[in-house]
C-alpha positions in Angstrom: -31.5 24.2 -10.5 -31.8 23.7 -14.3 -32.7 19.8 -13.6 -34.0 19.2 -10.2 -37.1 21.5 -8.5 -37.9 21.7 -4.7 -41.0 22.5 -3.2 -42.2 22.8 0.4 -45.8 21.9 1.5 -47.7 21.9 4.9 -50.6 19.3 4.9 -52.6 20.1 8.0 -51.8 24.5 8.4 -49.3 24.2 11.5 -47.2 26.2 9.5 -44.3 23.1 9.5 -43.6 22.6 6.3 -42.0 19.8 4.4 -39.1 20.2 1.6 -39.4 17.7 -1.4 -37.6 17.3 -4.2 -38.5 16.7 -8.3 -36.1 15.2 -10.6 -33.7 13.5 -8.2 -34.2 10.7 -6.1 -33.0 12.5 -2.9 -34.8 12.3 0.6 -36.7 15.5 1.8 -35.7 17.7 4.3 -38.6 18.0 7.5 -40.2 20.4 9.8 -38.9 23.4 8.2 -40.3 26.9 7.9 -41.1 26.5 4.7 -38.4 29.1 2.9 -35.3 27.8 1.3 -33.3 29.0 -1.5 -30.4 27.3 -3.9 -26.8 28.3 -4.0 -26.0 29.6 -7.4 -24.5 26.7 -8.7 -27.3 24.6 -7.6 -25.1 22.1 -5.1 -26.9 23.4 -1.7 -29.6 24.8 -0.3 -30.2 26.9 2.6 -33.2 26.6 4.7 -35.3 27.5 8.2 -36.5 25.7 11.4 -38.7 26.4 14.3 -38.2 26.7 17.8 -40.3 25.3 20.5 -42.7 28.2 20.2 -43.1 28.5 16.2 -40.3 30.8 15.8 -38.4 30.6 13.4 -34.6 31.0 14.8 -31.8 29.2 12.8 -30.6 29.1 9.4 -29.3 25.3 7.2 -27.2 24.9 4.5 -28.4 21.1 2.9 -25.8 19.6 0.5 -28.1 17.9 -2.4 -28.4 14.6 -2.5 -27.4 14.2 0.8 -29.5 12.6 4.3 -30.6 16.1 6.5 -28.8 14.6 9.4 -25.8 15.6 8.2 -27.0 19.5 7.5 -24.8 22.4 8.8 -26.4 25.2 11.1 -24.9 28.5 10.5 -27.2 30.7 12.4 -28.9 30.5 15.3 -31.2 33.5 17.0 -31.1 33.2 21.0 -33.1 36.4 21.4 -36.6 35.3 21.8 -38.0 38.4 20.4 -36.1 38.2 17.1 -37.0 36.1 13.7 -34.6 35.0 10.7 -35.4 34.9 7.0 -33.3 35.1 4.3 -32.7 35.2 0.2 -30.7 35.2 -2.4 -29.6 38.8 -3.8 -30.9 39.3 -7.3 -27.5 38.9 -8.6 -27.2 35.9 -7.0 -23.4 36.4 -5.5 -24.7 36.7 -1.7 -26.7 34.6 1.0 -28.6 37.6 3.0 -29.7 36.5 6.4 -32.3 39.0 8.5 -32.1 38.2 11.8 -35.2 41.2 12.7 -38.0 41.9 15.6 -40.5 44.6 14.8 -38.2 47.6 15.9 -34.5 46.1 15.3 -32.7 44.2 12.3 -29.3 42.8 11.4 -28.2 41.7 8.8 -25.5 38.8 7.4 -23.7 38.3 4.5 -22.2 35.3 2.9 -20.5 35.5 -0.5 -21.7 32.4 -2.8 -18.5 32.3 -5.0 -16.3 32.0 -1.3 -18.6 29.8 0.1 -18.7 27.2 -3.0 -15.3 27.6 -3.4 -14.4 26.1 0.3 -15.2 23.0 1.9 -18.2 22.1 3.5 -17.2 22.7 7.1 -19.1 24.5 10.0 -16.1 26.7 10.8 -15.5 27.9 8.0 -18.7 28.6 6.8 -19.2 30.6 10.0 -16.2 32.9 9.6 -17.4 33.5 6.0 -21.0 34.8 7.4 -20.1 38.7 7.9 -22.3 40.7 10.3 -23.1 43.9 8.0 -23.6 46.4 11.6 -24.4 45.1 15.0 -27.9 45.3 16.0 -28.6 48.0 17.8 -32.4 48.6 19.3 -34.2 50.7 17.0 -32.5 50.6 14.1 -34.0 49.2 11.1 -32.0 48.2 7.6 -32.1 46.1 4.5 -29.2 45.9 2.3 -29.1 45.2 -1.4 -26.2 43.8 -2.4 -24.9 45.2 -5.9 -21.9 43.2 -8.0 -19.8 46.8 -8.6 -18.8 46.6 -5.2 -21.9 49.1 -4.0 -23.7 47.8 -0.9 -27.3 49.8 -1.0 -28.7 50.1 2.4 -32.4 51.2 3.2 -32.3 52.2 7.0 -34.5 54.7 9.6 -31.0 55.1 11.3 -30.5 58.9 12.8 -34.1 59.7 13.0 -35.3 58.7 9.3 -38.4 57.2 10.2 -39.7 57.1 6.7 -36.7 55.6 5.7 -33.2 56.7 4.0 -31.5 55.2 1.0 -27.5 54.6 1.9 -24.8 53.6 -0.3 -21.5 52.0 1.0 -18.5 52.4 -1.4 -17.2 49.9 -3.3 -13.5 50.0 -1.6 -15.4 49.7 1.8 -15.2 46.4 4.1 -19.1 45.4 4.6 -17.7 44.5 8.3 -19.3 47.0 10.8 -20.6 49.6 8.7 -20.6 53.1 10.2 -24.2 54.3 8.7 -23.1 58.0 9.3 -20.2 57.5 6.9 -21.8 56.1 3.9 -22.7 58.4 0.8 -26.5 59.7 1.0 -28.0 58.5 -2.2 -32.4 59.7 -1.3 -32.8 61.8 1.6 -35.8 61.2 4.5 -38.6 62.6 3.3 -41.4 63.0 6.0 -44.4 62.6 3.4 -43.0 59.6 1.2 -42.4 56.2 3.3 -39.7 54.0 1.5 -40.5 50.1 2.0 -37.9 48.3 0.1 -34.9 49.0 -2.2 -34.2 45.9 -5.6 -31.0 46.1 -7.6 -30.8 45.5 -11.1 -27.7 45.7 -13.1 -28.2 49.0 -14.9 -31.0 50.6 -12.0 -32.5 50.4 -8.8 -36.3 50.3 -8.2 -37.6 51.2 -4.8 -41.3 50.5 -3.8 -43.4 52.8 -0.9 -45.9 55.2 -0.1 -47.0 58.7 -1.0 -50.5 60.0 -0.3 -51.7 57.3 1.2 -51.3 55.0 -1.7 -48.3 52.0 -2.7 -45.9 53.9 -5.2 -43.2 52.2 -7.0 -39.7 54.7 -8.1 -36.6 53.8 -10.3 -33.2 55.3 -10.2 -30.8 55.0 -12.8 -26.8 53.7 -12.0 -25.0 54.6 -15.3 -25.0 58.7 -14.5 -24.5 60.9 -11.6 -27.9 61.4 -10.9 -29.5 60.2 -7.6 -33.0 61.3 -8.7 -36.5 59.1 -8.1 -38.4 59.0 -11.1 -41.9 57.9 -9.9 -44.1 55.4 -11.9 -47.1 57.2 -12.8 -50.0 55.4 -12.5 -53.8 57.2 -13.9 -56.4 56.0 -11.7 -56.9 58.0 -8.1 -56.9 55.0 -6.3 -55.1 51.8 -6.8 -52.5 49.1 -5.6 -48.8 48.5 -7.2 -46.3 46.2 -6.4 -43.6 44.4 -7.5 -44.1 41.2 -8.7 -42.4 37.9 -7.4 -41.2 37.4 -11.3 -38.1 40.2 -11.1 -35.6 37.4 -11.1 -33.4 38.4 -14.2 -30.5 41.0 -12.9 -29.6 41.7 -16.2 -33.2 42.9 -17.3 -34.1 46.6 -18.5 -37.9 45.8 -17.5 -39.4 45.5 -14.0 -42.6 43.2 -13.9 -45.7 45.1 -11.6 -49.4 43.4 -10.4 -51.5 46.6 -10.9 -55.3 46.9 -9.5 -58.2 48.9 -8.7 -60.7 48.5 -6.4 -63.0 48.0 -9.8 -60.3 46.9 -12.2 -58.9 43.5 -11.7 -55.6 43.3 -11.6 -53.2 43.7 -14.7 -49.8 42.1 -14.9 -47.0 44.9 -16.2 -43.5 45.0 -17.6 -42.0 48.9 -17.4 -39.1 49.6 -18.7 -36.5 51.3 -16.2 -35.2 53.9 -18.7 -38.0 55.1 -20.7 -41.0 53.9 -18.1 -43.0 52.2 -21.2 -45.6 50.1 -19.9 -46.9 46.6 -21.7 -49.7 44.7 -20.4 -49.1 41.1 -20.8 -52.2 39.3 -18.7 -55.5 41.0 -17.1 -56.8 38.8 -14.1 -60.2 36.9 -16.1 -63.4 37.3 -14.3 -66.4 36.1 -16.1 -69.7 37.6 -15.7 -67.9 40.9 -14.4 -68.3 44.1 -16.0 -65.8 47.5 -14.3 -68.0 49.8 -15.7 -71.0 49.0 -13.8 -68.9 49.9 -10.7 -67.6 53.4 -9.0 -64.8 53.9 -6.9 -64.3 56.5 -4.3 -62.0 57.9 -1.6 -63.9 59.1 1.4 -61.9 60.8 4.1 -63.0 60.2 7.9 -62.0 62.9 11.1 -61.0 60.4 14.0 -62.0 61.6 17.6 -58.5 63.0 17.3 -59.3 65.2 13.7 -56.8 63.0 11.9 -57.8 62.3 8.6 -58.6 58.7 8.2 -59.6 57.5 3.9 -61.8 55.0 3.5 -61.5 53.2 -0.4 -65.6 52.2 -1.6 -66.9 51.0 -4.3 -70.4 50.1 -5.4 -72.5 49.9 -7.9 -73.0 53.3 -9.8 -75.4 55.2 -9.3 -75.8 54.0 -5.5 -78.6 56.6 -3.9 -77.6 58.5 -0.8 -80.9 57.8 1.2 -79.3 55.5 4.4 -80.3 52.3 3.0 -77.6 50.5 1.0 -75.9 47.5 2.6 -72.5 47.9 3.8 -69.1 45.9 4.9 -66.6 47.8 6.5 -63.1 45.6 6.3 -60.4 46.7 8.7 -56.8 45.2 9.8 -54.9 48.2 11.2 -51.7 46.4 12.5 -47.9 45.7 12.5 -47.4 48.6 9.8 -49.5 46.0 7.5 -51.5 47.9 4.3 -54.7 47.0 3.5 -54.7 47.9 0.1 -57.2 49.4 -2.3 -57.1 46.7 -4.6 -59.0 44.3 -6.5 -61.0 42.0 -4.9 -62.5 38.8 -6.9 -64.6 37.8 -3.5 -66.3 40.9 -3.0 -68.2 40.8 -6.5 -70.6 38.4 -5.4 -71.8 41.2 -2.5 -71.2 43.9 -4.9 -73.7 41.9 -7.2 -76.2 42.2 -3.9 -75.7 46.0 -4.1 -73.6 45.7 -1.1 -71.3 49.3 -0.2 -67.7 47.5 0.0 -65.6 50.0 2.2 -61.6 49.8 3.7 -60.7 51.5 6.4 -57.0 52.8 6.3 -56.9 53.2 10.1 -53.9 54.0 11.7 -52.2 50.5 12.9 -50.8 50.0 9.5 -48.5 52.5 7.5 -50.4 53.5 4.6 -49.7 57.3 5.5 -46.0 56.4 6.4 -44.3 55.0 9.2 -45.5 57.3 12.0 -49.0 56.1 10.6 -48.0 52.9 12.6 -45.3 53.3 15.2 -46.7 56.7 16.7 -50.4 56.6 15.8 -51.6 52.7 16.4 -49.1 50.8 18.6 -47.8 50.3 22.1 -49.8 52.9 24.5 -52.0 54.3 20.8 -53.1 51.1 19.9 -56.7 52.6 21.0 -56.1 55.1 17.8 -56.5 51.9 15.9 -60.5 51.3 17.2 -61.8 54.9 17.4 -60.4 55.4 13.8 -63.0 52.2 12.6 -65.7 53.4 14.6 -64.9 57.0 12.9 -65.0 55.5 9.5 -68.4 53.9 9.9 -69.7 56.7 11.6 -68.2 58.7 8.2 -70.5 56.3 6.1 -73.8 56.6 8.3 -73.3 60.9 7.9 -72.7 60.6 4.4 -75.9 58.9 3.7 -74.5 55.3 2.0 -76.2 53.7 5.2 -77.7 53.2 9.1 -76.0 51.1 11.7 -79.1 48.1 10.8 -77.1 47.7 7.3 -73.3 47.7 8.6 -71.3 44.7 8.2 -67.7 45.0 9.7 -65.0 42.4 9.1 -61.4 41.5 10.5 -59.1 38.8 10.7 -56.3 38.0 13.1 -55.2 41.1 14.5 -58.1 42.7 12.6 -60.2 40.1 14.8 -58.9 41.9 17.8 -60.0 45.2 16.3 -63.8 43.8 15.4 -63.8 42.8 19.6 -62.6 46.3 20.5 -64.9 48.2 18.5 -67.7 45.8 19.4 -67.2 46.3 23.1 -67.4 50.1 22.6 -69.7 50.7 19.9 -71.6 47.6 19.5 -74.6 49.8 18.1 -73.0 51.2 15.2 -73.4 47.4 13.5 -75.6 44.9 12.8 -73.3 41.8 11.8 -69.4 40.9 12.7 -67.0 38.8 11.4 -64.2 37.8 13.2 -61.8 35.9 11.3 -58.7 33.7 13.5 -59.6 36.7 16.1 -56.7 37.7 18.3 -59.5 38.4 21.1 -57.4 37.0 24.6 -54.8 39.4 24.2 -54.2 40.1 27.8 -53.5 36.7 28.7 -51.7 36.1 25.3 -48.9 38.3 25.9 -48.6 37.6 29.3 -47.4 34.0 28.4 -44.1 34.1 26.7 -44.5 29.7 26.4 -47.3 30.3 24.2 -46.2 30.7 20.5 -45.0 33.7 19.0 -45.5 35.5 22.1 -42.6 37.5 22.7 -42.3 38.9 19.5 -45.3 40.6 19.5 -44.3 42.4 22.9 -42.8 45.3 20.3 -46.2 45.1 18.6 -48.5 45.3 21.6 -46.4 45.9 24.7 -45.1 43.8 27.3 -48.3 43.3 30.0 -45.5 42.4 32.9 -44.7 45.7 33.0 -47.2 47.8 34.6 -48.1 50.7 31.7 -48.9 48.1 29.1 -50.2 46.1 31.4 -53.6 48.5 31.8 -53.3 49.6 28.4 -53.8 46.5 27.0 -56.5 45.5 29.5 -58.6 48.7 28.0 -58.8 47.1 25.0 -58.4 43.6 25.5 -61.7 42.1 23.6 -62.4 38.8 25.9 -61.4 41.1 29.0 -64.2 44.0 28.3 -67.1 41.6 27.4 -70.2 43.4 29.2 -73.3 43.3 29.8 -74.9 44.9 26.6 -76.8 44.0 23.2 -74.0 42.7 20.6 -75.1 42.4 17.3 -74.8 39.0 15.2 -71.1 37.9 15.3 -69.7 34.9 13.7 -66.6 33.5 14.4 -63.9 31.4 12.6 -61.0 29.6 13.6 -58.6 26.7 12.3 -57.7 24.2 14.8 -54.2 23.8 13.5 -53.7 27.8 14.0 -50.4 28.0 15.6 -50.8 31.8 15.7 -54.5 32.5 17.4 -54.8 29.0 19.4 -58.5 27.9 18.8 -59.3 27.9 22.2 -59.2 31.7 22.3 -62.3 32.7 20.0 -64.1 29.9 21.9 -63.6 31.6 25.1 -64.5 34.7 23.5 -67.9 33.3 22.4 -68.7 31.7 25.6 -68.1 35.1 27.4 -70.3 37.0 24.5 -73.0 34.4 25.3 -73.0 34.5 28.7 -73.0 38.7 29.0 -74.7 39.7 25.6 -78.6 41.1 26.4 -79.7 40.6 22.9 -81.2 37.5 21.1 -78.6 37.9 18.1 -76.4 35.0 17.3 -72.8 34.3 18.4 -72.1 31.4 16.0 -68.3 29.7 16.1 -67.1 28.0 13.3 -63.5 25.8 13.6 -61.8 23.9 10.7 -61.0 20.9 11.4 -58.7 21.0 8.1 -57.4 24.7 8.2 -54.8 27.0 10.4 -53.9 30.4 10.3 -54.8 30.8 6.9 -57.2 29.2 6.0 -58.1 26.4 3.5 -55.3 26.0 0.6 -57.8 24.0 -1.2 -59.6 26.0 -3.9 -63.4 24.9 -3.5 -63.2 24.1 0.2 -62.1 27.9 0.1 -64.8 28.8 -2.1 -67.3 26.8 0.3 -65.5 29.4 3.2 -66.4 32.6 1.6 -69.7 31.1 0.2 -70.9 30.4 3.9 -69.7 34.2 5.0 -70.9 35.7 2.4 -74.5 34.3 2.8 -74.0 35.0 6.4 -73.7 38.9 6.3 -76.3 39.3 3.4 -78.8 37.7 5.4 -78.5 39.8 7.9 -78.0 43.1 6.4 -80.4 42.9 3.0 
């Protein structure tokens, strides 16, 4: 509120984090998810806690000023496979809870002005939390709240797997919504994938995908028509999103992070009606000039012929004779994009005349949702591997470079695709990086006790059940370690990582070790300090990608 801040930190990267207050002398709230959010007249807030197993599964409202014992749960997710989060709508008039896995969501509404109007009793809280539709498996939808009465719902329901945009009336109860009932405001569209829907008080903006590439629409509310008008952007590749800023309801001008691969990035206000873009701040990167780089979209043919693009850039004027030094980066999971943008930590390889290359490989949903759920999950998670190897066999052909001058890098589940493709193609590279590798996964998802498990059985399959169970052991990294030369690998892990345990890349190293038939290294590297994501502190992060970075270039210069 206007007087008093809250912050949450985490102090060792368990991802438990601590809830402190500035401005009032009021004891902090512990071993929370980190997330929490203020009522709008500032007297509560509502916040997250863990289960046994790191997941977060109930929802707390904390009267300020108050002792955390006597908090009030008002949610709790018995469905192991299921999450919550939650916000504050922009208009700040409704709590929305998510209770979501990967396929299924529901979704809870509490009104503010009911709930700070009523005393502070369980009970009645409770009966004031309204389910907006049952979960049912499959179903996917977000709802934006809007103080007109209109509830705008983004959902794949009835086959829209890119996504439909739904608006209930305002005379309708937000109790049980029949989806098939509610007015049709943007048709499924099977080449443009909608991501998320914002409200403002005069427009809505929507952000996705079209061609491959983030795209950000607006929609007017004062007329009758239900038009996208798309923010055009110049460059032919690039990364838009929505900033964290867009807090004001009331404002005419939506706030963007803009990038290039070359270009780094460029704060923007655009005006809803007109689209008018100002630049107020460009990121400041000394000793940097954009025009000394190229950018380029290469397109790769999978085993499959599916089109896969690969974003590069490079110095200009980079020779086609085989020889440059490469890095490949790759993620290619849980409908995640790896975006084309700017990157302030590739410059000092780019420097080195290093080829920097992303592969968009299926896994993630840059071409749409199907680009995930039907090309690189469950039983085509392999679509995922064969599309890397594709793309670096894309670069070799092309000229940029030779399987001695190919770094590759991944992290987490991108981990798990550098010790698939490694297994299968380990000639195609001379140097891997595996970041916080998701390398055991046979064993991982085979243990529901170990954190985080069960969730991910909508990502990768369940292994108790027979299909996924030799699917996953195709692929499994630690489980198809053989007897073959591996190039260089280096490893890195967080010992606080309470999402790849650091025992797993060290069994993954000691089976490299013990099977590779080359001389090449298989380092491992474990922060003592650090967890899933790394170092928060600035230099020892610095000191991170300064050790990396050395790594691959003195391998592949």
């Amino acid at each position: 509120n206007a007087d008093v801040h809250a912050y949450s930190v985490d102090f060792v990267g368990g991802e438990l984090y601590d809830i402190y207050f500035l401005g009032a002398e009021w004891p902090p709230i512990q071993s929370t998810t980190g997330d929490f959010a203020w009522s709008s007249d500032g007297s509560f807030i509502f916040y997250g806690t863990k289960d046994h197993v790191q997941r977060p599964y109930r929802v707390w409202i904390h009267k300020n000023g108050t002792h955390s014992s006597q908090d009030i749960c008002i949610f709790e997710e018995k469905d192991d496979v299921f999450e919550v989060s939650f916000e504050i709508s922009r208009c700040r008039s409704y709590f929305i809870l998510h209770a979501t896995s990967t396929e299924t969501t529901e979704v809870h509404l509490l009104n503010l002005r009911d709930f700070e109007s009523t005393s502070f009793v369980k009970e009645v809280i409770i009966e004031q939390l309204k389910c907006v539709r049952q979960r049912e498996h499959g179903v996917r939808y977000t709802v934006a709240p809007h103080p007109n009465g209109h509830l705008y719902i983004l959902t794949n329901f009835d086959g829209a797997k890119n996504n439909a945009l739904l608006r209930l009336p305002a005379s309708t109860n937000i109790m049980a919504v029949e989806f098939s009932k509610c007015e049709v405001v943007v048709q499924h569209r099977p080449d443009t994938f909608l991501e998320s829907v914002e409200v403002f008080q005069e427009g809505l903006v929507l952000t996705g995908r079209e061609n491959g590439l983030s795209q950000i629409w607006t929609m007017l509310l004062n007329n009758n028509d239900c038009s996208l008008r798309q923010v055009v952007m110049l460059d032919p590749i690039y990364a838009i999103s929505l900033s964290w800023e867009n807090n004001i309801f009331e404002s005419q001008w939506i706030r963007v992070a803009y990038s290039t691969p070359h270009k780094p990035q460029l704060t923007l206000d655009i005006n809803l009606k007109s689209h008018t873009q100002v630049i107020l701040t460009q990121e400041t990167v000394t000793e940097y000039d954009p025009d000394e780089y190229e950018v380029e979209r290469m397109v790769a043919n999978s085993f499959d012929n599916t089109p896969v693009h690969i974003s590069v850039i490079s110095r200009k004027g980079v020779k086609r004779d085989s020889s440059n030094p490469v890095l490949l980066y790759g993620y290619g999971a849980y409908g995640a994009c790896n975006e084309p943008r700017f990157r302030r930590r590739w410059i000092p390889l780019l420097k080195r005349g290093v080829v920097c290359c992303i592969a968009h490989i299926r896994g993630g949903s840059e071409n749409g949702q199907l680009w995930y759920e039907t090309g690189g999950k469950y039983l085509t998670k392999r679509n995922t591997f064969m599309d890397f190897i594709a793309c670096a066999e894309h670069l070799i052909d092309q000229g940029l470079t030779n399987p001695n001058k190919i770094a590759i890098e991944g992290r987490s589940a991108g981990g798990l695709l550098i010790g698939a493709v490694l297994n299968m193609r380990p000639d195609l590279f001379k140097v891997a990086i595996a970041d916080v590798p998701f390398v055991d996964a046979m064993t991982t998802m085979c243990d529901a006790s170990i954190p985080l498990t069960a969730g991910e059985w909508e990502e990768w399959g369940n292994p108790n059940e027979y299909r996924f169970h030799e699917y996953i052991l195709s692929y499994s990294p630690i489980d198809n370690v053989r007897a073959q030369s591996y190039p260089h690998i280096l490893i890195q892990a967080g010992l606080h990582d309470q999402r790849v345990q650091f025992w797993e890349p060290l069994k993954w190293a000691s089976k490299l070790r013990s099977l590779t038939t080359s001389d090449n290294d298989v380092l491992v590297k474990i922060d003592s300090h650090a967890g899933h994501f790394s170092a928060s502190d600035r230099y020892r992060y610095l000191e991170e990608m300064a050790f990396e970075q050395s790594y691959i270039l003195s391998k592949i210069q």
